[in-house]
C-alpha positions in Angstrom: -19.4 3.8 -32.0 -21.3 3.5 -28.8 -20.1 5.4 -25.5 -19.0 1.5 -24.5 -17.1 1.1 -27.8 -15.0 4.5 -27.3 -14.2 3.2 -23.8 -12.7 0.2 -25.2 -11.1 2.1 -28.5 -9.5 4.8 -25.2 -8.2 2.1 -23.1 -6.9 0.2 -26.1 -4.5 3.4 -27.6 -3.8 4.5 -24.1 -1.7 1.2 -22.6 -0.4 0.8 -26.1 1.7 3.9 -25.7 3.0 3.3 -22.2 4.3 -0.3 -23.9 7.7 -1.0 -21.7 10.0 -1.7 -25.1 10.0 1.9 -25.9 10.7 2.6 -22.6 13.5 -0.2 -22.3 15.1 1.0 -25.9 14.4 4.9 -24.4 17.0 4.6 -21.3 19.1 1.7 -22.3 20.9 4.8 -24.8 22.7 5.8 -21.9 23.2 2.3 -20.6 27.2 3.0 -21.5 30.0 0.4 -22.1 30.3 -2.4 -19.7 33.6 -3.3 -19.0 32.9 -6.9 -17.3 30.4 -8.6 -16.5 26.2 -7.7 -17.2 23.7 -8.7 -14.9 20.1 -8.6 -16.0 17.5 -8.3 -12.9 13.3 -7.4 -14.1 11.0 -7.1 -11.5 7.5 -6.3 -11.2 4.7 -6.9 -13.2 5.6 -5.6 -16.9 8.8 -7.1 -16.1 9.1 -9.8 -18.7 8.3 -7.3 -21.3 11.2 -5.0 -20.0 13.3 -8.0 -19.8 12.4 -9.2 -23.4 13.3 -5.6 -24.9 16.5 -5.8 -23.1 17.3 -9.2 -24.3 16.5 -8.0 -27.9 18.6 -5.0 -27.3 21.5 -6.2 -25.6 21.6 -9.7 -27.0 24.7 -11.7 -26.1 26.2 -8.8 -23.7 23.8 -10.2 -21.4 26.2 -12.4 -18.9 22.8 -13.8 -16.6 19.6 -12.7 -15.9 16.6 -12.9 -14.1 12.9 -12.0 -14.9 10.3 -12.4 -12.0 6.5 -10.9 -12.3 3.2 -12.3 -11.3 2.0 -15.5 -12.1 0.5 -15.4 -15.8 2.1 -12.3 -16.9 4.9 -14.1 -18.5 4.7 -14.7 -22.6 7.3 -17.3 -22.4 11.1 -17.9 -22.8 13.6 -15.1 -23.3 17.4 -16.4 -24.0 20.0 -15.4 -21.7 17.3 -14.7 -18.7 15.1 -17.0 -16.5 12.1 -16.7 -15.9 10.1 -16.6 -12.8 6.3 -16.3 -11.6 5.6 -15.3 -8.1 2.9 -14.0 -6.1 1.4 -10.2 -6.3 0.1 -8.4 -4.1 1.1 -10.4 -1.5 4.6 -12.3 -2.0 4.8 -16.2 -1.2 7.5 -18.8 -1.1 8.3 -18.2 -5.1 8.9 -15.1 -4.4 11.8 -15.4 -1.9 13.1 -18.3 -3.9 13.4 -16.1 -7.0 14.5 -12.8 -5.5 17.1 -15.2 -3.5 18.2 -16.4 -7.5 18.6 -13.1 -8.0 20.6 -12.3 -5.0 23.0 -15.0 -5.7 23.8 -13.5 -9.2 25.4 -10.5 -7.6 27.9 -12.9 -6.0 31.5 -12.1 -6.9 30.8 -8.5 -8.6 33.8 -6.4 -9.3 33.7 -2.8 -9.9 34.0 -3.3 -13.7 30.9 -5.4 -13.6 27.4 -4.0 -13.5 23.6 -4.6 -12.6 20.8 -3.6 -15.1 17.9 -3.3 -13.3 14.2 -3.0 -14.9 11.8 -2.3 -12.5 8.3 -2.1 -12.2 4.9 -1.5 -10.2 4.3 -4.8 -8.4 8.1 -5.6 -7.2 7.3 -4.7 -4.0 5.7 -8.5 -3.8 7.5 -10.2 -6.5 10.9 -8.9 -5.3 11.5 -10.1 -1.3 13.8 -11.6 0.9 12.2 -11.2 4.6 14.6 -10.2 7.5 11.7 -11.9 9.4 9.8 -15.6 9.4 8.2 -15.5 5.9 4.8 -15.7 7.7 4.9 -13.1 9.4 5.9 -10.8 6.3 3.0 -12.5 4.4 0.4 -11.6 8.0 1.5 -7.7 7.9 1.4 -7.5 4.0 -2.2 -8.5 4.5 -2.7 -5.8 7.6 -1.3 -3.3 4.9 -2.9 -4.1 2.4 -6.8 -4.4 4.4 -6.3 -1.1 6.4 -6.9 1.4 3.9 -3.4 2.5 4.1 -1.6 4.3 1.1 0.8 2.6 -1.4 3.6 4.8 0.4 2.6 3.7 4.0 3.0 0.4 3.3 6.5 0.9 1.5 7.6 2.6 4.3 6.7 -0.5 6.9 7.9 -3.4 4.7 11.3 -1.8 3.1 12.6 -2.4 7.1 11.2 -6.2 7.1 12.8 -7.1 3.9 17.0 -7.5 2.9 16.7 -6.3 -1.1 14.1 -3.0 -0.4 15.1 0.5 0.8 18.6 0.7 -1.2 19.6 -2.6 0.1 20.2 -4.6 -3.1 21.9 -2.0 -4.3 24.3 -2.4 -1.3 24.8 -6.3 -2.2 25.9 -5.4 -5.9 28.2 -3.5 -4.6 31.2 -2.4 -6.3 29.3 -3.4 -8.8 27.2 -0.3 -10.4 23.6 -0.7 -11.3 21.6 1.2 -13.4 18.3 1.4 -12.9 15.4 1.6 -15.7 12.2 2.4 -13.8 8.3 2.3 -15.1 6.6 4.3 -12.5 3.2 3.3 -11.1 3.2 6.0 -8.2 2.0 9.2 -7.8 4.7 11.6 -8.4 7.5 9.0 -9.6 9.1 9.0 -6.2 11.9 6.7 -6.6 12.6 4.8 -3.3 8.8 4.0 -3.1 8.3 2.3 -6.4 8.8 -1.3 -6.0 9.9 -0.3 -2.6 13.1 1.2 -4.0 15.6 -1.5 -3.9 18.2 -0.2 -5.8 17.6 3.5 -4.5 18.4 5.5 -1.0 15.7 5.5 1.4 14.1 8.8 2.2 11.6 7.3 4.4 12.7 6.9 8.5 11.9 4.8 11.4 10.0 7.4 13.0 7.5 7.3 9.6 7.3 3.1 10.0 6.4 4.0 13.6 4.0 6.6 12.9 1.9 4.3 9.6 1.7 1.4 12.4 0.0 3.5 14.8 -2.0 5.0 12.7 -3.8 2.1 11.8 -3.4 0.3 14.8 -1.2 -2.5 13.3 -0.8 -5.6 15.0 3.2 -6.8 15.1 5.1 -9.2 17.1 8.2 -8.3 19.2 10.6 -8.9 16.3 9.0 -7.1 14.2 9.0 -3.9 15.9 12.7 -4.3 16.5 13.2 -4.4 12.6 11.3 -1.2 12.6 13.4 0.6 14.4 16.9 -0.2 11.7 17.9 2.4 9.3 17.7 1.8 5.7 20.8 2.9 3.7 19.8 6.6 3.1 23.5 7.1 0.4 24.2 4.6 -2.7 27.3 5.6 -3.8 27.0 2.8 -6.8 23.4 3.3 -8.6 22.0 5.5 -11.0 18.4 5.3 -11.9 15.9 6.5 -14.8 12.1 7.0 -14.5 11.0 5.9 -18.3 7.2 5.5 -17.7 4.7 6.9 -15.6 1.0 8.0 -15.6 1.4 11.2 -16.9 2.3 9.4 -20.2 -1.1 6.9 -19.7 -3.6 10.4 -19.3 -2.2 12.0 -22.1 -2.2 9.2 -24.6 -6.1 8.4 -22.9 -6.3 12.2 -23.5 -5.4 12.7 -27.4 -7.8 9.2 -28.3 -10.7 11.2 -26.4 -10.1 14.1 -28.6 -9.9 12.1 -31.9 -13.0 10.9 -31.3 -14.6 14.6 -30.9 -14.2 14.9 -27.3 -13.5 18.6 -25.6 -11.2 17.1 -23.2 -9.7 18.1 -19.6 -7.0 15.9 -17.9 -8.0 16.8 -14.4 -5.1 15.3 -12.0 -2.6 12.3 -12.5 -1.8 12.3 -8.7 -5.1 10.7 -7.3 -4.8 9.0 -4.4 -8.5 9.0 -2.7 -10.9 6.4 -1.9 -11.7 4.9 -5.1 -16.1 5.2 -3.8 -14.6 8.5 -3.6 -13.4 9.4 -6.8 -16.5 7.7 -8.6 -18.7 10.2 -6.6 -16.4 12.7 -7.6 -17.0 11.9 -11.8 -20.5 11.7 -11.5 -20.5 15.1 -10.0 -18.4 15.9 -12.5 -21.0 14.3 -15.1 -23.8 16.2 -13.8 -22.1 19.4 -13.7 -21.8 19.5 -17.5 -24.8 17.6 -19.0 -25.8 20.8 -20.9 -22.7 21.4 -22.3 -23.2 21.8 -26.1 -19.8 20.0 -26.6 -18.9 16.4 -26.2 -16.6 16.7 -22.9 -14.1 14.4 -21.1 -12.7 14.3 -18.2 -9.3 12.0 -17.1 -8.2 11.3 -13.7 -4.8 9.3 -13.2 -3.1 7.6 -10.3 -4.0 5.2 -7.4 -7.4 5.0 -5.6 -7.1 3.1 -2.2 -10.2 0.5 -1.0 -11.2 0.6 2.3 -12.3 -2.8 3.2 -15.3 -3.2 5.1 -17.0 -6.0 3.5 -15.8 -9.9 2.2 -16.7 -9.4 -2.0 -14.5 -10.0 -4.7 -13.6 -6.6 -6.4 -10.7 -4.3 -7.4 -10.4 -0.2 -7.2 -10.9 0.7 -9.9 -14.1 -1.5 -10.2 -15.2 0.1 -7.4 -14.8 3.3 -8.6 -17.1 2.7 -11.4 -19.9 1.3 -9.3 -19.7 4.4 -7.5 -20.0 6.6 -9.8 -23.2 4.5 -11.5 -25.9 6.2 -8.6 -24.7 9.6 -9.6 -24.9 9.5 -12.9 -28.1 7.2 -12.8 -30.2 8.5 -15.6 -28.1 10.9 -17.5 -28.4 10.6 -20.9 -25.0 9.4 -23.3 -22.8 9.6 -20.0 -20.6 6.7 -19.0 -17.3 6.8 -16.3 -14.7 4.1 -16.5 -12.0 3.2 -14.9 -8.8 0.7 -15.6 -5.3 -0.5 -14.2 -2.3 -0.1 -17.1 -1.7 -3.5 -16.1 -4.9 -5.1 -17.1 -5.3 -6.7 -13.6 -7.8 -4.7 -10.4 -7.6 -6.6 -7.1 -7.9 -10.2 -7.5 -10.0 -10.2 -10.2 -10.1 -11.2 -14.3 -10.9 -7.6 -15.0 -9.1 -4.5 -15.5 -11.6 -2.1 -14.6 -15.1 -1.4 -14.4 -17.8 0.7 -16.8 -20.8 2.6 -15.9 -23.1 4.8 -18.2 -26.5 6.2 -16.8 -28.5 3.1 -17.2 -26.3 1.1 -15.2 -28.1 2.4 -11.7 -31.2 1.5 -12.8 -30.5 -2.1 -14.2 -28.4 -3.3 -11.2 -32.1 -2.3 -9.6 -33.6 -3.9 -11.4 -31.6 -7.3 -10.9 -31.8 -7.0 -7.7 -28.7 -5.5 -6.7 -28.1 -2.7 -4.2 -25.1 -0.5 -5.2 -24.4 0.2 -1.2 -24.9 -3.0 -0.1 -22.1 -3.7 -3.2 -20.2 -1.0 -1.8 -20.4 -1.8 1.8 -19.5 -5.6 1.1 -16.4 -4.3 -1.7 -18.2 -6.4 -3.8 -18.1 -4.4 -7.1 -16.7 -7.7 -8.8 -20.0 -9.6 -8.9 -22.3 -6.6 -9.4 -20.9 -4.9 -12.5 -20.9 -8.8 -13.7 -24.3 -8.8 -13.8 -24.9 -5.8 -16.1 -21.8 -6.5 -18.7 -20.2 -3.8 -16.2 -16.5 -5.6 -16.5 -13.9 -4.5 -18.6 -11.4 -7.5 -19.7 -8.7 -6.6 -21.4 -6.1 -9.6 -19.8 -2.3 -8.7 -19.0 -1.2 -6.2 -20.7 2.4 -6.0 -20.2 3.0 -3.1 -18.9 1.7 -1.1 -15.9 1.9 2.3 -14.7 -1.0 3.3 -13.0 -4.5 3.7 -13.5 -6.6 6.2 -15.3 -10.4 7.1 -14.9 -12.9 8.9 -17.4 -16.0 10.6 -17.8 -17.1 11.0 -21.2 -20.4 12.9 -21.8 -21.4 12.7 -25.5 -22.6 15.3 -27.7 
């Protein structure tokens, strides 16, 4: 195979063994018997495949449920659950409609009832109910999201604008209990961050929100700060909760397929959370350092890259990654770094991820393309276009994080 093909053949057995039915089937063994009734709630992106495996599962147990995940991650209808498409990252009027659906379900729960919720990376969007005008959650979402801040920052400010994050749906189920079956896309599997913890106590304080605003100089009105300054619940008495799926599980799977292909190979970290330009300089280093090694090496990275936006392109982190890590390895012979999202989806883009080998550099050159002017503009998108640089894999169900890799064949 080429250095391309073994990309593709990595990627492919990676996100096939962080699939969310063996997660779903994995937890739901200590599900328990449910006295009354059973509420179904998925949220997130790889939440109609969690939903699915719970319908298969639990089949006619199921009293109602709901699944809500992006808009064309949904493989059609599930009995017993509806089905909802809403808008990732940044939540719109479907949904708060949905997540209002689901609210309405908890109506009327005794203490013999209880909640199954499946959550996953992207419920922070898909999942909402603002305590303030929609347009205003939708205006700092955006700030957020443009300011370079961390996944955790931005939890921290939008769990106190919003009714269901920060432990507070578990509060409306209440008595009800809810069990929670978590696919983690964050470094570290920190429960109250993923999906903005809905179902989970809050460990993050007012003081934090305060400190993330001024830190990048947010811009909120009056009402806004007021919500700031409101405790989440920091004790849910009614929930218990189950990480099933995480990164760790995306590197290693990544890892054994590099080896079965003849690859010496090194998981580095699965808690990255740098500037993906960053992290691409970092693998070409990485590249250079060992391009006399006698062995076929690889090197895996895991986690979440953040983009600094300082340009108006079309691109994605872990496309930019890639792109930076083409001038560094510019040249070097049967080297290639790639990186993907679990979920199949970077930014707002088709693609999943980008690929560079050494001849990438040089062709982009000659095209006519300027990899800093790409950078500068975040416009990694349109420039790895131009050299077959995307990789396309569509939805893939699932998502828990992304993994990078630096092969360097031998």
């Amino acid at each position: 195979m080429t250095l391309r093909e073994e990309a593709g053949a990595i990627i492919e057995y990676a996100i096939s063994k962080v699939q969310p039915r063996i997660a779903v089937e994995r937890a739901l063994e200590n599900l328990g018997e449910v006295q009354g009734r059973l509420i179904v709630i998925a949220i997130g992106k790889a939440a109609w495949q969690m939903g699915k495996a719970a319908a298969d599962l639990l089949g006619n147990k199921i009293t109602q449920g709901i699944v809500i995940t992006k808009y064309g991650n949904s493989r059609g209808p599930i009995p017993g659950l509806e089905i909802f498409e809403a808008g990732h990252p940044i939540p719109d009027k479907n949904s708060f409609d949905a997540t209002r659906k689901a609210v309405r379900l908890t109506e009327g729960l005794t203490d013999k009832d209880l909640v199954l919720m499946l959550i996953s990376g992207g419920g922070s969007a898909l999942f909402e109910i603002p305590l303030c005008a929609e347009e205003s959650l939708i205006d700092i979402t955006r700030q957020l999201l443009c300011c370079g801040a961390e996944v955790g920052e931005i939890n921290t400010v939008r769990k106190r604008l919003s009714a269901v994050k920060g432990g507070r749906f578990a509060k409306l189920c209440e008595p009800a209990s809810v069990y929670s079956v978590i696919m983690s896309d964050l470094l570290g599997d920190p429960l109250d961050m993923i999906a903005s913890g809905p179902t989970v106590p809050d460990k993050g304080t007012c003081d934090m929100a305060e400190e993330v605003v001024n830190k990048y100089n947010l811009f909120l009105p009056e009402d806004i700060q007021q919500l700031l300054k409101k405790e989440t619940p920091k004790v849910c008495e009614n929930e218990r909760a189950v990480v099933t799926g995480s990164v760790r599980e995306l590197c290693a799977a990544a890892a054994w397929k590099c080896e079965q292909l003849g690859y010496k190979t090194q998981i580095l970290a699965t808690e990255n959370c740098c500037l993906a330009r960053e992290a691409g300089t970092l693998l070409a280093s990485i590249a250079r350092e060992y391009q006399h090694s006698k062995n076929s090496m690889a090197f895996i990275i895991g986690g979440e890259t953040a983009v600094m936006l300082t340009g108006n392109g079309i691109g994605g982190r872990n496309q930019e990654l890639a792109l930076a890590a083409a001038r560094g390895i510019s040249g070097l012979k049967n080297t290639a770094v790639f990186s993907v999202g679990s979920d199949g989806t970077d930014g707002p883009t088709d693609a999943a991820g980008g690929y560079a080998d050494g001849d990438t550099y040089g062709r982009l050159r000659a095209e006519g393309y300027s990899v800093s002017s790409s950078l500068l503009q975040n416009d990694s998108y349109r420039t790895l276009k131009a050299v077959d640089g995307l990789i396309i894999t569509g939805s893939t169900g699932t998502n828990v994080n992304d993994f990078a890799c630096v092969l360097i064949k031998r």
